[in-house]
C-alpha positions as CSV (number, residue, x, y, z in Angstrom):
1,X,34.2,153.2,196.3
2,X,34.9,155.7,193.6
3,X,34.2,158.9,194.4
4,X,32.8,161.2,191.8
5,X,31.9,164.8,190.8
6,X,29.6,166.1,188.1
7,X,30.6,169.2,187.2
8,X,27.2,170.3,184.6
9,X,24.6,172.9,184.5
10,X,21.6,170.3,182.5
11,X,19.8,169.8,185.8
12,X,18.1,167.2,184.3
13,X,20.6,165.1,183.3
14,X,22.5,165.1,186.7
15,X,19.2,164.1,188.6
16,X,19.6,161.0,185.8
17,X,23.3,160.6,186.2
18,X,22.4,160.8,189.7
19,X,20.5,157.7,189.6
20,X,22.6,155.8,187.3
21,X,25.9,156.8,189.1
22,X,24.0,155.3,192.7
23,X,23.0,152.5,191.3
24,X,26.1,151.6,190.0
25,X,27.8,151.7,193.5
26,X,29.6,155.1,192.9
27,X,29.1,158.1,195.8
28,X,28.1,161.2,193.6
29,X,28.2,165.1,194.0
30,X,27.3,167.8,191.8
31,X,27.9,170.9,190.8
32,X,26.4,173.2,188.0
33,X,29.2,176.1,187.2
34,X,32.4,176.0,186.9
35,X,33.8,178.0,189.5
36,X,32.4,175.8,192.5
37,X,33.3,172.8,190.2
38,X,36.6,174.0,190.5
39,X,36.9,174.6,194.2
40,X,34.9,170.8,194.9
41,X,37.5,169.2,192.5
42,X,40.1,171.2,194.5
43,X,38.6,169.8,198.1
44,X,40.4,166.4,197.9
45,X,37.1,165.3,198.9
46,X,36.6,162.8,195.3
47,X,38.4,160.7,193.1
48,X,37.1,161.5,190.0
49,X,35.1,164.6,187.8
50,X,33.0,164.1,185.4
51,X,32.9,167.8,183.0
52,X,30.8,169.1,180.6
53,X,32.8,171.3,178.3
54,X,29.9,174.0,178.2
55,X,29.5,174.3,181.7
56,X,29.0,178.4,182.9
57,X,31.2,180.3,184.2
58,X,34.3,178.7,184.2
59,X,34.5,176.9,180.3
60,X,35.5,173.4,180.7
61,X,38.8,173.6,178.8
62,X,40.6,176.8,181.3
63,X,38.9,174.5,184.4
64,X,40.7,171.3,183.4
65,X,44.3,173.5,182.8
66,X,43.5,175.4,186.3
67,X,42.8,171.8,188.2
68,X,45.7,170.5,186.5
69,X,48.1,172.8,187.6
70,X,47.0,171.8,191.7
71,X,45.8,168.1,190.9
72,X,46.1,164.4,189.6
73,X,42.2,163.8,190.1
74,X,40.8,161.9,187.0
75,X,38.8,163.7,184.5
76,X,36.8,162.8,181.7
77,X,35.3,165.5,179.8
78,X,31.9,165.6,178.1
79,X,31.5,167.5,174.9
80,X,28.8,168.3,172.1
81,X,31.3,168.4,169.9
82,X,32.4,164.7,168.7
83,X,35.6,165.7,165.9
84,X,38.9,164.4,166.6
85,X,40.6,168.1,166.6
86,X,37.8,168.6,169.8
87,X,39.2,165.4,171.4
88,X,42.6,166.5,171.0
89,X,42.2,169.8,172.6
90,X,40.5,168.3,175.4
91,X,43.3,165.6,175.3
92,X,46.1,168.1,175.3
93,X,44.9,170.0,178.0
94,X,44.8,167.2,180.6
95,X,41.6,164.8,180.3
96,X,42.1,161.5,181.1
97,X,39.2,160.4,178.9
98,X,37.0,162.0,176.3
99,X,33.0,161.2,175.8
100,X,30.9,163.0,173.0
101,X,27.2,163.8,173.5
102,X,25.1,161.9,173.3
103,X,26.4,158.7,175.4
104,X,24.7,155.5,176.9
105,X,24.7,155.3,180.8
106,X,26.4,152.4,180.3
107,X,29.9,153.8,178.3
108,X,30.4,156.8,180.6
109,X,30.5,154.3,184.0
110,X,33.0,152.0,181.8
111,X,35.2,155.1,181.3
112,X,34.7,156.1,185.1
113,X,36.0,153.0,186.2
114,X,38.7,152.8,183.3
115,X,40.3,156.0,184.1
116,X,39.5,154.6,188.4
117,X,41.8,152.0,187.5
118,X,44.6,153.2,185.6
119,X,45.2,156.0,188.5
120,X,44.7,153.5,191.1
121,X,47.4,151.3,189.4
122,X,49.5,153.6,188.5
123,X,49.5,154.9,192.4
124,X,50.0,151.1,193.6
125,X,52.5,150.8,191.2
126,X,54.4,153.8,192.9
127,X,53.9,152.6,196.0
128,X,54.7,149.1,195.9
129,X,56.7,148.4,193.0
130,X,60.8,149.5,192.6
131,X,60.4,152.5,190.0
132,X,60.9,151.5,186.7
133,X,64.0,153.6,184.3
134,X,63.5,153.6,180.7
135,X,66.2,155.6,178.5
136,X,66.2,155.6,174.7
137,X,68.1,157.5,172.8
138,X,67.7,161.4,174.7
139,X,64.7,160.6,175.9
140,X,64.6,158.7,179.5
141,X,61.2,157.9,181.3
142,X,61.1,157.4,185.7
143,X,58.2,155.4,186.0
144,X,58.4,155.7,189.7
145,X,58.7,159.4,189.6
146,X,56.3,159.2,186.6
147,X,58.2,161.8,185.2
148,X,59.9,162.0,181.1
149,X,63.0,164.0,180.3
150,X,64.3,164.9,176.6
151,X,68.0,166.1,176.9
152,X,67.2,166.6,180.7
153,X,64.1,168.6,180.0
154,X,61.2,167.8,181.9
155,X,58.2,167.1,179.4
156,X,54.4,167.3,181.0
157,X,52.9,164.2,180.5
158,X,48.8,163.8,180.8
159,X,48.6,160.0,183.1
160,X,47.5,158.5,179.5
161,X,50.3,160.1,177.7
162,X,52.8,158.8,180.0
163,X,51.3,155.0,179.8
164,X,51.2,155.1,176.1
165,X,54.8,156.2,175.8
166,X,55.8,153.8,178.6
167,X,54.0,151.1,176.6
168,X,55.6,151.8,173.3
169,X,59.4,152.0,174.8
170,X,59.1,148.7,176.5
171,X,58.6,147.5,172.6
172,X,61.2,149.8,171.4
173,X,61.5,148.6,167.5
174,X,58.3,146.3,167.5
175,X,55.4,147.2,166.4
176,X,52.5,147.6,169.5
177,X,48.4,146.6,168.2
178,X,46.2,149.7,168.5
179,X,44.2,146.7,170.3
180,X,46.5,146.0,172.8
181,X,47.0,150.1,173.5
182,X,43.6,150.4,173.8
183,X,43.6,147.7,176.8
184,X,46.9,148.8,178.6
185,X,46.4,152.2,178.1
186,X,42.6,153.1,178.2
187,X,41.8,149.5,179.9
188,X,38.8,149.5,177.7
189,X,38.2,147.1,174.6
190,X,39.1,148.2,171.3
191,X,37.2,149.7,168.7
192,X,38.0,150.5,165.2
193,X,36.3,153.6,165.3
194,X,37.7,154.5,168.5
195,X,40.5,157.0,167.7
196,X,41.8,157.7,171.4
197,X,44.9,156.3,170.7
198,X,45.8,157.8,167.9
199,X,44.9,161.1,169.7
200,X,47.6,160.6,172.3
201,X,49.9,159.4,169.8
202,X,49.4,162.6,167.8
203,X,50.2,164.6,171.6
204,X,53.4,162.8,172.0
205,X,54.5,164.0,168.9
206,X,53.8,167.4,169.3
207,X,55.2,167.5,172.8
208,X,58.5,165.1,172.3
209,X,59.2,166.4,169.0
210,X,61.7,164.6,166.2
211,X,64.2,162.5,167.0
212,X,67.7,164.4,166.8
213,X,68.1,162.9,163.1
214,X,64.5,164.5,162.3
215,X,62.7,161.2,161.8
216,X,59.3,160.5,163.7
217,X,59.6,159.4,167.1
218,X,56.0,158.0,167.3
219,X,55.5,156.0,163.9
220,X,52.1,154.9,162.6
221,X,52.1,151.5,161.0
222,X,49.2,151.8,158.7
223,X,46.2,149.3,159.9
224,X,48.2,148.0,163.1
225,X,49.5,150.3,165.5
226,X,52.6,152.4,166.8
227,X,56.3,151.9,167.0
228,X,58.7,153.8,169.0
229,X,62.1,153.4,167.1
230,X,64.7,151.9,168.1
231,X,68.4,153.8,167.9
232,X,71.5,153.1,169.1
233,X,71.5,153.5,172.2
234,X,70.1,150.8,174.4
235,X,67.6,150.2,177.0
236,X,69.1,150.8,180.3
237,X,66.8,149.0,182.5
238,X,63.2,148.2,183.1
């Protein structure tokens, strides 16, 4: 049973999340500032917070980059704010998931259990499976470490991040479907108006920077999806 805190200071709509989340079959805590959000999602005591981006105290952005610097623990922020630059601000700074207000019931307990199940496979994965090695070009990717090096340098990776890239060098030179993204990655159907993906593509970018000839590394194919080129060098292993 997923485990989840509600870090918000609207009163009313936790006693309704309340409700919902219960009925729904997930245990649910709250908290209304940001500094005991903080210390709760600290506590190891839940799998999951849900954050408003206004919430007192303790804004929701500098929460997310202190928990992320002690935790794993999903997160999917909450925001009044619904333009992409928001999303990728709330994206870069280590949300799993990103949900503009106002929202059904329904869509935020779909991205709960999304973001449930991508950690829980990604720790199963880790704990069951032999790690998978992925090394293009200068860039090499430990799946069982879930770690990614460029020239040796560590690059922090957000856990949807790190599956996007991991799904786009396993197609090294092929073209990946924002559709089929949307389902690996976000485990969620997709939607054209849905721009998630291209969010975290835009995030790699930023943080793996060009490749050493100064082309793209993350390359748009207009009305289809992503490709991660394909150089030289060679797939080591997967």
């Amino acid at each position: 049973m997923t485990r989840v805190l509600v870090i918000d200071h609207d009163r009313q709509l936790c006693q309704q999340l309340n409700e919902h989340l219960l009925r729904e079959g997930l245990t649910v805590r709250f908290a209304h500032d940001g500094m005991s959000g903080l210390a709760c999602a600290l506590s190891g005591q839940h799998d999951l917070v849900v954050l408003d981006e206004g919430v007192p105290e303790l804004p929701g952005i500098q929460l997310i980059r202190r928990l992320r610097a002690h935790s794993g623990i999903g997160v999917v922020l909450l925001s009044a704010r619904a333009e992409e630059e928001d999303k990728v601000v709330g994206l870069e700074c280590g949300a799993d998931d990103y949900l503009a207000k106002p929202f059904s019931l329904r869509e935020l307990v779909a991205r709960i259990r999304a973001v449930s199940r991508r950690l829980t496979s990604s720790l199963t994965s880790n704990l069951n499976t032999p790690p998978g090695y992925l090394q293009i070009g200068d860039l090499e990717l430990d799946e069982g470490a879930r770690t990614c090096r460029r020239n040796a340098e560590l690059i922090k990776l957000t856990t949807a991040e790190f599956d996007l890239l991991s799904a786009l060098l396993r197609s090294s030179g092929r073209v990946v479907h924002r559709k089929d993204l949307t389902k690996r990655v976000l485990d969620r159907e997709y939607s054209p108006i849905d721009r998630s993906i291209d969010v975290l593509a835009s995030n790699l970018r930023r943080k793996l920077g060009r490749m050493p000839d100064g082309t793209e590394r993350i390359r748009a194919v207009r009305s289809v999806g992503y490709l991660y080129p394909h150089p030289a060098s060679h797939l080591l292993a997967s």
